[in-house]
C-alpha positions as CSV (number, residue, x, y, z in Angstrom):
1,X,0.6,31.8,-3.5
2,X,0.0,28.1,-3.2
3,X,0.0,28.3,0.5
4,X,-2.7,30.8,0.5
5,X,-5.0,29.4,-2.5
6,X,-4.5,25.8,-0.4
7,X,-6.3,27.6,2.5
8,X,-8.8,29.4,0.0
9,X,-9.7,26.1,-1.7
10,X,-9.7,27.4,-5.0
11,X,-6.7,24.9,-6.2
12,X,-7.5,21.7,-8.5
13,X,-7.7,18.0,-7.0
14,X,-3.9,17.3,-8.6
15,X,-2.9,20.8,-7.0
16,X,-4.2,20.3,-3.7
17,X,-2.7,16.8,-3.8
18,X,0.6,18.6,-4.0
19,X,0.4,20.8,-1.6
20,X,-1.2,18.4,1.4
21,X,1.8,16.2,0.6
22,X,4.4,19.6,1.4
23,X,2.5,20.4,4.3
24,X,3.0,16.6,5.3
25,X,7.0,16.9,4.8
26,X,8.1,20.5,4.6
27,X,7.5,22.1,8.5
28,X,8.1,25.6,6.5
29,X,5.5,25.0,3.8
30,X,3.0,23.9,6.5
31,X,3.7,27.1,8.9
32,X,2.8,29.2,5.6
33,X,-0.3,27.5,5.6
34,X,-0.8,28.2,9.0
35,X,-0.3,31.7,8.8
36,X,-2.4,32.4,5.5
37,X,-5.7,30.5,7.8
38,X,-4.6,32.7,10.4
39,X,-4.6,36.0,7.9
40,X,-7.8,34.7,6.0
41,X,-10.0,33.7,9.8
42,X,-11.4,37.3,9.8
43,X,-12.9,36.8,6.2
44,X,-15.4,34.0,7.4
45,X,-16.2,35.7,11.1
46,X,-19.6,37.2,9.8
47,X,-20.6,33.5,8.4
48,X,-22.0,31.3,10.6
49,X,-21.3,27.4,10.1
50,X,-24.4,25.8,8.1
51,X,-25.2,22.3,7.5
52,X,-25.7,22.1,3.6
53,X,-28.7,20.7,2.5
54,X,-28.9,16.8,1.1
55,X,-29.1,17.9,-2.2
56,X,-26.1,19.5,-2.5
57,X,-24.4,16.0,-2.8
58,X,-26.8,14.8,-5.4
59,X,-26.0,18.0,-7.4
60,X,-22.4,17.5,-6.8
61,X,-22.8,13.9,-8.1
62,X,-24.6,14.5,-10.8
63,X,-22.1,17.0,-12.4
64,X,-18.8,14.9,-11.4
65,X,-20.2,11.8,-12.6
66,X,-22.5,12.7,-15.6
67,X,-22.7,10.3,-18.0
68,X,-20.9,10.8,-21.5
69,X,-23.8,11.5,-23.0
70,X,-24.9,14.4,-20.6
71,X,-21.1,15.5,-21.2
72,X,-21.2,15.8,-24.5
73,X,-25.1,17.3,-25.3
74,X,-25.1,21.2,-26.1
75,X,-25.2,23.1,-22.9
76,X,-25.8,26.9,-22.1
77,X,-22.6,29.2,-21.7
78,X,-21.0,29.0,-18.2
79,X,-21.6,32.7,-17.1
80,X,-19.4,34.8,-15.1
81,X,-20.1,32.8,-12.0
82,X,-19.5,29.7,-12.9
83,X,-16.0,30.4,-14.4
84,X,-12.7,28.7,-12.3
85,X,-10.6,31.0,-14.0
86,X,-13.0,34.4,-12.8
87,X,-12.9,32.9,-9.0
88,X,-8.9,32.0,-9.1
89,X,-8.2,35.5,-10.8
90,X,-10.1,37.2,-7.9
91,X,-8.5,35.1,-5.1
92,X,-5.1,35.8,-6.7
93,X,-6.2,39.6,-6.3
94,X,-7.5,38.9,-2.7
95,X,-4.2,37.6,-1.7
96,X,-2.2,40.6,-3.6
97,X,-4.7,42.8,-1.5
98,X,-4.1,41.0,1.8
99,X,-0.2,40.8,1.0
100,X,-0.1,44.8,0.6
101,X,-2.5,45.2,3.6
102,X,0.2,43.1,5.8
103,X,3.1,45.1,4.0
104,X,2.1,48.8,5.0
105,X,2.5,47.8,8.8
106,X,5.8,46.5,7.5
107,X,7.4,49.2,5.8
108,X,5.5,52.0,8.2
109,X,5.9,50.3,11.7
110,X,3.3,51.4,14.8
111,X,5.3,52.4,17.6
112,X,3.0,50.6,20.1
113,X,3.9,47.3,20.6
114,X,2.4,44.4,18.5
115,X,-1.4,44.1,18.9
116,X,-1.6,41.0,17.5
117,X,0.4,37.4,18.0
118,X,-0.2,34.1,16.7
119,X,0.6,30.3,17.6
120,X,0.0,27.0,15.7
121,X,-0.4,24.5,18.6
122,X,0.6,21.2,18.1
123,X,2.0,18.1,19.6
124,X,4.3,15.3,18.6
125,X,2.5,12.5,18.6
126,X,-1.0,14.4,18.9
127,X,-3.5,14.9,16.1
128,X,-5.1,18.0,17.9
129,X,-4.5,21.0,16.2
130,X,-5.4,24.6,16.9
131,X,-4.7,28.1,15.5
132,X,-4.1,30.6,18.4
133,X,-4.5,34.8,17.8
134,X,-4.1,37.1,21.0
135,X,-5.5,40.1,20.0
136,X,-4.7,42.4,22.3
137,X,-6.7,45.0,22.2
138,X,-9.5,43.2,22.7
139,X,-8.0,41.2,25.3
140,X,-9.2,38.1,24.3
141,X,-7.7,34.2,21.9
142,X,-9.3,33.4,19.3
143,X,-9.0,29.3,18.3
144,X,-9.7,27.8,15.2
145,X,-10.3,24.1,15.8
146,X,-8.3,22.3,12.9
147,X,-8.4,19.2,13.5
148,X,-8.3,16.2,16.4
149,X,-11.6,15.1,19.2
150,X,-12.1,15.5,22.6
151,X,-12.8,12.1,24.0
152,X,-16.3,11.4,25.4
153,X,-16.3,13.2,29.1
154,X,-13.2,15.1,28.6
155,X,-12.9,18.9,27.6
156,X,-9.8,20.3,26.1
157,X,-8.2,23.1,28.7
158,X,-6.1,26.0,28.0
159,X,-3.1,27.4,29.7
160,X,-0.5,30.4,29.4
161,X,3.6,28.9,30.4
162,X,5.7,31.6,31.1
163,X,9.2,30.6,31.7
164,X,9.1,27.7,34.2
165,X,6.4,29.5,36.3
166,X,3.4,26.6,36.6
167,X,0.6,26.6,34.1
168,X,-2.0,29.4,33.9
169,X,-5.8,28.0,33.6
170,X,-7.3,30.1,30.4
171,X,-10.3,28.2,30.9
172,X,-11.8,25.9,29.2
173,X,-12.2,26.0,25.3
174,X,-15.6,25.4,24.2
175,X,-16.9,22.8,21.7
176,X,-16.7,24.4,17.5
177,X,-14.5,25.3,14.6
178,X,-13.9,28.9,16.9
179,X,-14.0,29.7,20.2
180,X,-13.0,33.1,21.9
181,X,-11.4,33.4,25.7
182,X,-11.4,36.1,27.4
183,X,-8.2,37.0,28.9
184,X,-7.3,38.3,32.2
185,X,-5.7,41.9,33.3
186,X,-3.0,39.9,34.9
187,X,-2.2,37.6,32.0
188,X,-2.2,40.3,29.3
189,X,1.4,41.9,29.7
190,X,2.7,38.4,29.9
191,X,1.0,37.3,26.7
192,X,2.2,40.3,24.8
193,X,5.6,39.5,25.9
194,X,4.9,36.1,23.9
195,X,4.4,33.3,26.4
196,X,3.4,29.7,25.3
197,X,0.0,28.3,25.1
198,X,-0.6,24.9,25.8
199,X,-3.8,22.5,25.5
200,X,-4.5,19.8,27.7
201,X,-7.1,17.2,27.7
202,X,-8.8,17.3,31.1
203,X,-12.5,16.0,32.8
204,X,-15.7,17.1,31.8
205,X,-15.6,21.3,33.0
206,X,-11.9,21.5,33.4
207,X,-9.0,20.4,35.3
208,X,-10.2,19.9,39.2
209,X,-6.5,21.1,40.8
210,X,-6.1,24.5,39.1
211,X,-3.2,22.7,37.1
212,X,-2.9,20.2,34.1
213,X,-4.0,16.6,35.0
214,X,-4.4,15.6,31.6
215,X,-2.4,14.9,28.4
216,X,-0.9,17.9,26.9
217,X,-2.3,17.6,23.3
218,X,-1.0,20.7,21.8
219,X,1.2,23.6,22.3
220,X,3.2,26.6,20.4
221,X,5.0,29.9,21.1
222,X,2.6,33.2,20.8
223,X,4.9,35.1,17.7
224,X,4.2,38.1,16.0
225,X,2.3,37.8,12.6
């Protein structure tokens, strides 16, 4: 539960503290994390990133740094909206409703094979991050961009390793918080059979050999959610 409400952002500053320190030390807390953003991505497709308008931060300020006076003059009932409790109560329920959602498949398992992996790539060393789904019957990744740049002039590449065969260009993964590649016919059954996805850092338009020139900044196995 605190893995999940971490990713919804409905915990308290002392809370979140907490839990950014586990993900820091604990690989297993931090792959829960990474799992609930996985499980939670297809809640925030329809919403399009916005840049929030300047007075948001003055209303923001104004309300964490009132003075004592403003804190302590009569004010109007905080309505139903406005409530902490109202907005953790319904995430709790949205993650009892996702948790059930991921059971059924669970207890009543499709005979096809798994339509849907996931990898966390990472690196050692690296502060490139990205979450990887293969949905497979749309053939196609989605990434969600967590966190690390692309140097000025360089794209960010990815490739499919299977086994020690050479690298597989994806292509290359465009600029954003999400990006969607289209995969191939002949890299499908290989990524259903769960092959690794690597990033690499290459020039401007991707790598110029048809294999990784660049730094490898980030890579994890494809794993069934």
């Amino acid at each position: 539960m605190l893995a999940a409400e971490y990713v919804l952002g409905v915990l308290d500053a002392d809370e979140r503290q907490i839990a950014s320190r586990r993900i820091d030390a604990e690989n297993d807390f931090a792959r829960l994390v990474d799992g609930w953003a996985v499980s939670f991505s297809p809640l925030a497709a329809a919403y399009p990133e916005i840049e929030p308008p300047a007075s948001v931060k003055t209303a923001v300020d104004r309300r964490l740094f009132a003075s004592a006076a403003s804190v302590t003059a009569p004010t109007q009932p905080r309505g139903l909206w406005s409530s902490l409790a109202f907005w953790r109560g319904l995430a709790a329920a949205a993650v009892a409703a996702l948790a059930i959602y991921i059971a059924v498949p669970i207890l009543n398992p499709p005979v096809e094979p798994q339509a849907r992996l996931v990898a966390s790539l990472a690196a050692e060393g690296s502060d490139v991050k990205y979450l990887a789904v293969y949905d497979a019957a749309h053939h196609e990744v989605g990434l969600s961009h967590v966190s690390g740049e692309r140097t000025s002039g360089k794209d960010f590449e990815l490739w499919m390793i299977e086994g020690k065969n050479p690298p597989v260009s994806m292509g290359v993964i465009p600029a954003g918080a999400t990006a969607h590649i289209i995969v191939s016919p002949a890299a499908q059954q290989k990524l259903a059979q769960g092959a690794v996805l690597a990033v690499s850092l290459e020039p401007a338009g991707g790598s110029p050999t048809g294999q990784p020139t660049g730094p490898v900044v980030a890579a994890g196995d494809l794993k069934g959610i």
